[in-house]
PyMOL commands that place a pseudoatom at each C-alpha (Angstrom):
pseudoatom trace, name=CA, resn=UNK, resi=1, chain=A, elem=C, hetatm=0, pos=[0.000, 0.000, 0.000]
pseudoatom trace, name=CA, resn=UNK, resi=2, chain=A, elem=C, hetatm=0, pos=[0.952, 3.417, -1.029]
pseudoatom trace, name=CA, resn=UNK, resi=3, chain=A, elem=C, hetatm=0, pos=[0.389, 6.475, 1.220]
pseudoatom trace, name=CA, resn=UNK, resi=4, chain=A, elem=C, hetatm=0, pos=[-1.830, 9.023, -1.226]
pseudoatom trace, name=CA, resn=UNK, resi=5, chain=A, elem=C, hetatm=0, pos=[-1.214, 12.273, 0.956]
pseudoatom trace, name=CA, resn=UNK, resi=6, chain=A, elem=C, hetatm=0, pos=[1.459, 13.315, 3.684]
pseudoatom trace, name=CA, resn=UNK, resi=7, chain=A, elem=C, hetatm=0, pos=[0.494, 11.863, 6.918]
pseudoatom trace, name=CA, resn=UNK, resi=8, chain=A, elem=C, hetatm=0, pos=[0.355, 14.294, 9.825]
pseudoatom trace, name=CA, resn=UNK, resi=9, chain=A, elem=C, hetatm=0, pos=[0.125, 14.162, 13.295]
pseudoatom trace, name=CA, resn=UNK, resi=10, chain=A, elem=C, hetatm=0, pos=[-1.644, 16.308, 16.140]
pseudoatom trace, name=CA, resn=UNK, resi=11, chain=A, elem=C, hetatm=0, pos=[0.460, 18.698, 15.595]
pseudoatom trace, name=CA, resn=UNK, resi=12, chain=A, elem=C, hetatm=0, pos=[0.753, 19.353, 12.261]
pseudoatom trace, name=CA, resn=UNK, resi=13, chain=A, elem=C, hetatm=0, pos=[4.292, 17.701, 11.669]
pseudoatom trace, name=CA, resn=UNK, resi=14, chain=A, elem=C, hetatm=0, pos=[4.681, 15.117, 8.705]
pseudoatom trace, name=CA, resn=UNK, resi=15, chain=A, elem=C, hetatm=0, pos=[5.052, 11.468, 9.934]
pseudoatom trace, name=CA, resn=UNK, resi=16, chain=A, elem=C, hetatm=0, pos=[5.051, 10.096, 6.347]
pseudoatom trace, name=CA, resn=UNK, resi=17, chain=A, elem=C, hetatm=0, pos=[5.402, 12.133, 3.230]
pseudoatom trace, name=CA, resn=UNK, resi=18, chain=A, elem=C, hetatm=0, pos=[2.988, 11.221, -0.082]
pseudoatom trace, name=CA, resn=UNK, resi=19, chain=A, elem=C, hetatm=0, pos=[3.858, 8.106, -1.332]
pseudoatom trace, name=CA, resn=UNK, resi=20, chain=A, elem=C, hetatm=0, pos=[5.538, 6.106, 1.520]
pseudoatom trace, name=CA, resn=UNK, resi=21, chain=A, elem=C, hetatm=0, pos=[5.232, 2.454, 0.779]
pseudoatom trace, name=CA, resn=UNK, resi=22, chain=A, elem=C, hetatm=0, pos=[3.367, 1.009, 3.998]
pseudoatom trace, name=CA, resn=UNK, resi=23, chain=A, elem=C, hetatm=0, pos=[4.954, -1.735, 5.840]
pseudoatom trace, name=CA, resn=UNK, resi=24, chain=A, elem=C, hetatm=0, pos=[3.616, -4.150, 8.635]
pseudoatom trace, name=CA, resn=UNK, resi=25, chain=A, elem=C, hetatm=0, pos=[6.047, -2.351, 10.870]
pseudoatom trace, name=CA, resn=UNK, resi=26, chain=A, elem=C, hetatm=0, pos=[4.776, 1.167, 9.769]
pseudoatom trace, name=CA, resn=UNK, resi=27, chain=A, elem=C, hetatm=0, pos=[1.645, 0.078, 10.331]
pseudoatom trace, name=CA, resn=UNK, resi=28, chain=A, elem=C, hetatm=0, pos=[2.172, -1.067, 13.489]
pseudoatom trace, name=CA, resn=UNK, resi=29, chain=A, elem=C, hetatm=0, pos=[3.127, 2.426, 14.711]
pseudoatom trace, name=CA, resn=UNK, resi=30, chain=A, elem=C, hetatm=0, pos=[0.025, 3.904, 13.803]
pseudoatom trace, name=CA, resn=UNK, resi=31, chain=A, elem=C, hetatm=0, pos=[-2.129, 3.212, 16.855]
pseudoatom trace, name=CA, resn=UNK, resi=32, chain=A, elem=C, hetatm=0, pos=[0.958, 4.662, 19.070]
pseudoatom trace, name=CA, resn=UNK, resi=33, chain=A, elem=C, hetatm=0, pos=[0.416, 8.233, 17.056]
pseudoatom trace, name=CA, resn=UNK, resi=34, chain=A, elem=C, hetatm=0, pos=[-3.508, 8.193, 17.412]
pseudoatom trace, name=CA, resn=UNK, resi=35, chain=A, elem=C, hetatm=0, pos=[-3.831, 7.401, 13.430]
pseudoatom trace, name=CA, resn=UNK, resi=36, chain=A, elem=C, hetatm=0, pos=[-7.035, 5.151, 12.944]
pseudoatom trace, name=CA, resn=UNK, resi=37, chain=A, elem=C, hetatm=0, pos=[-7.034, 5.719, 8.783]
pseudoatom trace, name=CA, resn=UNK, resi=38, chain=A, elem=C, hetatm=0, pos=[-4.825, 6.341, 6.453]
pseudoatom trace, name=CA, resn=UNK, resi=39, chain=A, elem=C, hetatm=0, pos=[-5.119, 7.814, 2.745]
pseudoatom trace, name=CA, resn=UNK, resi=40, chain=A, elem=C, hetatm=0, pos=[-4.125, 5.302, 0.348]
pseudoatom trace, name=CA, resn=UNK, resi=41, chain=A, elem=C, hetatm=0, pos=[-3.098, 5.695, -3.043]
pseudoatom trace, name=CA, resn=UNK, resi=42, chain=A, elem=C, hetatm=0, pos=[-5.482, 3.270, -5.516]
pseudoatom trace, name=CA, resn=UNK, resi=43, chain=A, elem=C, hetatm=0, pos=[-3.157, 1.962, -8.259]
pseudoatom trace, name=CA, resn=UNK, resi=44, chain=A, elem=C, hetatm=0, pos=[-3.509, 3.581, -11.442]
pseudoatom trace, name=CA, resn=UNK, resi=45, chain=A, elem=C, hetatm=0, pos=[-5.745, 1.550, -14.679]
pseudoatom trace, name=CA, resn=UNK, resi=46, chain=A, elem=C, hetatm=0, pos=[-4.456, 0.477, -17.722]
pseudoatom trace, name=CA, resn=UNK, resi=47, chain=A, elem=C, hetatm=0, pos=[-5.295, 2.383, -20.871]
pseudoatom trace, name=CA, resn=UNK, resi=48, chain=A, elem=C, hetatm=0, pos=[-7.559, 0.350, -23.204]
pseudoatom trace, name=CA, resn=UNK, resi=49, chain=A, elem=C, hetatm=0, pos=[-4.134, 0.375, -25.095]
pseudoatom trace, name=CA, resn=UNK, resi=50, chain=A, elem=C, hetatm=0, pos=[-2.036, -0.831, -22.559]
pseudoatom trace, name=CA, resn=UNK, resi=51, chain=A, elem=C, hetatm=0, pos=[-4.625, -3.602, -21.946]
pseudoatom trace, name=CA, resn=UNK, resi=52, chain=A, elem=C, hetatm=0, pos=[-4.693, -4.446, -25.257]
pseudoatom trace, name=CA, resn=UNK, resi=53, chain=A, elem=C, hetatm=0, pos=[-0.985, -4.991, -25.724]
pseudoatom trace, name=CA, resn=UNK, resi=54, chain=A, elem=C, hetatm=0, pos=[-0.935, -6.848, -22.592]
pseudoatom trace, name=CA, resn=UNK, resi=55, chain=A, elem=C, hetatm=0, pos=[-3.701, -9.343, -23.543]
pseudoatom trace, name=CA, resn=UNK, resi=56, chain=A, elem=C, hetatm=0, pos=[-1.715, -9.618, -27.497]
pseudoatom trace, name=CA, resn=UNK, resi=57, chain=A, elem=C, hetatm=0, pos=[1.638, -10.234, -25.153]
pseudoatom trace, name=CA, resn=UNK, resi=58, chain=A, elem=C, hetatm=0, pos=[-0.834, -13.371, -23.256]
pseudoatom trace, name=CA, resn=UNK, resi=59, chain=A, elem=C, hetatm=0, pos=[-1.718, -14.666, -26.366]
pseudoatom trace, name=CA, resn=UNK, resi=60, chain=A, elem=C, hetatm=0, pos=[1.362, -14.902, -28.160]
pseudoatom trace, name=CA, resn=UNK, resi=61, chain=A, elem=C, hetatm=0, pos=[2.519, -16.855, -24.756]
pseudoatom trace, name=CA, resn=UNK, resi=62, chain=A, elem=C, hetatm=0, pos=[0.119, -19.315, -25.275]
pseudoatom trace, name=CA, resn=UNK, resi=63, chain=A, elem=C, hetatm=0, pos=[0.436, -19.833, -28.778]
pseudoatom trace, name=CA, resn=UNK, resi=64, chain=A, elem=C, hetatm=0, pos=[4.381, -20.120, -28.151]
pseudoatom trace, name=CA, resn=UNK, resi=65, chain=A, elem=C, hetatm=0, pos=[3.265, -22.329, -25.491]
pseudoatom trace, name=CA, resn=UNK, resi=66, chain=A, elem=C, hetatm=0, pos=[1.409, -24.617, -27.165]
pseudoatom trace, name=CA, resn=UNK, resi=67, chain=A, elem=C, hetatm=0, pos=[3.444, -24.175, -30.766]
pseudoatom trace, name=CA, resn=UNK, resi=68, chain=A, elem=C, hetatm=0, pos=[3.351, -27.931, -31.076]
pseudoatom trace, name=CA, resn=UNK, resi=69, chain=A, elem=C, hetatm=0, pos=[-0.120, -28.781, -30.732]
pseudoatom trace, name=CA, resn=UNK, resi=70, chain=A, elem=C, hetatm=0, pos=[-3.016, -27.675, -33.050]
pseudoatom trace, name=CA, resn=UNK, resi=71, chain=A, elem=C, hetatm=0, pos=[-5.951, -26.428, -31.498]
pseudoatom trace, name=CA, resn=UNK, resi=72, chain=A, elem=C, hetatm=0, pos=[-8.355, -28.146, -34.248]
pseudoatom trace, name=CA, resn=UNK, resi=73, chain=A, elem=C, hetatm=0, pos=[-6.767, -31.602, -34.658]
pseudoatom trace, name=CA, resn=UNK, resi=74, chain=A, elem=C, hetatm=0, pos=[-8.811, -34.158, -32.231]
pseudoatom trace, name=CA, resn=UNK, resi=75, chain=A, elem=C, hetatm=0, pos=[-6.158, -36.280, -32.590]
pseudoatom trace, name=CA, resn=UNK, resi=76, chain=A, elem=C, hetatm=0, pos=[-5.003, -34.924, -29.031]
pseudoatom trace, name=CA, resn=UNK, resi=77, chain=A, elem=C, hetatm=0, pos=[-7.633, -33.670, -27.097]
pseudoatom trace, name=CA, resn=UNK, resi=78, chain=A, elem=C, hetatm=0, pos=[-5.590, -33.678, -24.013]
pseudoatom trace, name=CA, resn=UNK, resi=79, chain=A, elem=C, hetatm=0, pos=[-3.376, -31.113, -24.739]
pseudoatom trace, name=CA, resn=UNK, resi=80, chain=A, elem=C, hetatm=0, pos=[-6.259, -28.890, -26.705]
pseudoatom trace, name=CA, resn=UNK, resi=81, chain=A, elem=C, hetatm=0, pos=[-8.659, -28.940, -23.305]
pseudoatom trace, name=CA, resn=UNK, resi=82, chain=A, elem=C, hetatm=0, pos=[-5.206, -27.854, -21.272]
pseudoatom trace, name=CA, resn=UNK, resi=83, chain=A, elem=C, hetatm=0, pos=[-5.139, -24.849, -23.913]
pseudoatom trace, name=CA, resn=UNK, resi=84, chain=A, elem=C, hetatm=0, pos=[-8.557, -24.292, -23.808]
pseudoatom trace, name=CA, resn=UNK, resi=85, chain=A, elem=C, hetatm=0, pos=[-8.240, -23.750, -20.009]
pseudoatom trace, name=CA, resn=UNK, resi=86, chain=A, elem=C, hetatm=0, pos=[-4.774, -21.979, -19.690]
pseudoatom trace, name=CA, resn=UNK, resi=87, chain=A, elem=C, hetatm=0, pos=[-6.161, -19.672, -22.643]
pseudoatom trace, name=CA, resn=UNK, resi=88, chain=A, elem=C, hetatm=0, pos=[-9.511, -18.932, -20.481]
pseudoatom trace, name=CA, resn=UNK, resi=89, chain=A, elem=C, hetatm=0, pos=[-7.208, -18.641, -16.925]
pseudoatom trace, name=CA, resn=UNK, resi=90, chain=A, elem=C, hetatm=0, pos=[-4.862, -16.422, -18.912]
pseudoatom trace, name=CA, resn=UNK, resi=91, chain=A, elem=C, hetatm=0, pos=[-7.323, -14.166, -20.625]
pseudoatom trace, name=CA, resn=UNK, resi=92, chain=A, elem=C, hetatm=0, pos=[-9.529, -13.813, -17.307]
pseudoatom trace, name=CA, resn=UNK, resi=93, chain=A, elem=C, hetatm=0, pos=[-12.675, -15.477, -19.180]
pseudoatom trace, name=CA, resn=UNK, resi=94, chain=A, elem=C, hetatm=0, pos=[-15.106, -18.084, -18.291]
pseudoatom trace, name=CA, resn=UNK, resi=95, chain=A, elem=C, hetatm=0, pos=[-14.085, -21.772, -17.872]
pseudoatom trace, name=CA, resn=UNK, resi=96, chain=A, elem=C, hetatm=0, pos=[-13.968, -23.632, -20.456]
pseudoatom trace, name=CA, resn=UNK, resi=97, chain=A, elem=C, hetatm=0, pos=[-16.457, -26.446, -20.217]
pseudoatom trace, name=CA, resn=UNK, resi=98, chain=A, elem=C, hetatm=0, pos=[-16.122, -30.048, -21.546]
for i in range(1, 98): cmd.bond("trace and resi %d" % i, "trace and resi %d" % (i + 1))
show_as sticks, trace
zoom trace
């Protein structure tokens, strides 16, 4: 976790400038300085580009995966339901059911 703002005490004095990674042992300290909630930074989204590189990258894995073994043949059906089911894992879709 990423702190999104500066983290200040009663005071007014900065405990943890913007952007401090969080540890277990920061967090520990919290309770200590009175601090029940902290702002944390939400990790930034893709752009539809980026995610579209990023699932071409995935498929050209699998198809380098699987180089040897044609998805059509049912000749071996083994290894064509494992690439059915790494391609669905992979691509974040349904299951593949048999």
């Amino acid at each position: 976790m990423i702190l999104s703002d500066e983290l200040l005490d009663a005071q007014g004095h900065v405990l943890l400038p913007q952007g401090t990674v969080l540890t277990d042992a920061t967090l520990a300290l919290m309770p200590r300085h009175g601090i029940a909630m902290l702002p944390i930074a939400l990790p930034e989204q893709p752009s539809e580009a980026e995610q579209a590189a990023s699932q071409e990258q995935r498929v050209a894995r699998i198809e380098h995966l699987f180089r040897k073994n044609d998805p059509d043949s049912d000749t071996d059906w083994a290894t064509a339901l494992l690439r059915r089911f790494v391609t669905d894992y992979r691509l974040g879709l349904a299951p593949a059911e048999e």
